[in-house]
C-alpha positions as CSV (number, residue, x, y, z in Angstrom):
1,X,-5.5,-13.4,2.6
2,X,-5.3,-17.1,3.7
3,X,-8.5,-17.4,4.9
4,X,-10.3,-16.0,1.6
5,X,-8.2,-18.3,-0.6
6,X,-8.8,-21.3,1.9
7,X,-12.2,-20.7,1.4
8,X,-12.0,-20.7,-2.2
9,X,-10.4,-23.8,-2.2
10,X,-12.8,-25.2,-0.5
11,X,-15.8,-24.0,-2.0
12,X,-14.2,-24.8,-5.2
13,X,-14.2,-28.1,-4.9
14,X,-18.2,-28.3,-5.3
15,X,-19.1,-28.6,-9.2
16,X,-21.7,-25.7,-9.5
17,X,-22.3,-24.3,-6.4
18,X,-19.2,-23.8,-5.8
19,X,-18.6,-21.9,-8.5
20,X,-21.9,-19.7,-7.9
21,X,-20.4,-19.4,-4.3
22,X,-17.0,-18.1,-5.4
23,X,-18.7,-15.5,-7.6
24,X,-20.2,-13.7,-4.8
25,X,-17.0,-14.5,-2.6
26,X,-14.9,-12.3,-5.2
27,X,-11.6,-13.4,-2.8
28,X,-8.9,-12.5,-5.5
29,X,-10.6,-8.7,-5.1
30,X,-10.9,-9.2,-1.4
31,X,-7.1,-9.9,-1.5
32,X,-6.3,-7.4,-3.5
33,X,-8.2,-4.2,-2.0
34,X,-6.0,-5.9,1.7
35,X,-3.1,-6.1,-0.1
36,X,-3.4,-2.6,-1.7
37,X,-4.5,-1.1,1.8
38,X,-1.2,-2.4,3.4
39,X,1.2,-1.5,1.1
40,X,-0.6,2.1,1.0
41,X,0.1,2.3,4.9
42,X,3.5,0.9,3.9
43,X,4.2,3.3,1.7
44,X,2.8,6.2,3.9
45,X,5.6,5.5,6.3
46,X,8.7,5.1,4.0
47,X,7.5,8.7,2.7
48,X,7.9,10.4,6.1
49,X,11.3,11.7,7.1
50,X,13.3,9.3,9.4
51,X,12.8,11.3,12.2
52,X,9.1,11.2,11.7
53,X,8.6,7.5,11.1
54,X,7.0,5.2,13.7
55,X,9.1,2.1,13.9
56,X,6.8,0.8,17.0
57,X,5.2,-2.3,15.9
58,X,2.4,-1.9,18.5
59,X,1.3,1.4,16.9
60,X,2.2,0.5,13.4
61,X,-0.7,-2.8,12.3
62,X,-1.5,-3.8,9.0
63,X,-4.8,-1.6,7.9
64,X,-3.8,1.4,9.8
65,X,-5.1,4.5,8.4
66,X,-8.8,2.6,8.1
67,X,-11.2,3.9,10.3
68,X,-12.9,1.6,13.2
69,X,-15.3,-0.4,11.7
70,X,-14.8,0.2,8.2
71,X,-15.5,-1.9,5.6
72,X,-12.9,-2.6,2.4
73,X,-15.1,-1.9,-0.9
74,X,-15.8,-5.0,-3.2
């Protein structure tokens, strides 16, 4: 989420380019569609029953539940 609003920043700062640039970028949706992904995982494991829930930090990792590779929808 840093990285795509760093970039807006920075692209922003370019009169009208930048703004053309920042329309394609779409970062407030790529935040949002990360954002929504993690608190979905989030949410998956405060549903389960204590004795079922993961607390491992090494198996639990932001994006879980997304398969390898996959690509977050614009």
């Amino acid at each position: 989420m840093l990285f795509n609003n760093a970039v807006s920043a920075a692209v922003g700062f370019v009169p009208v380019v930048g703004d053309l640039i920042l329309a394609i970028w779409k970062a407030n949706s790529r935040n949002a569609a990360l954002l929504e992904e993690f608190l979905r995982v989030r949410g998956e494991e405060a549903l389960k029953p204590p004795a079922a829930r993961v607390e491992d930090q090494a198996v639990v990792k932001p994006g879980a539940g997304s398969k390898q590779g996959e690509r977050l929808t614009r």
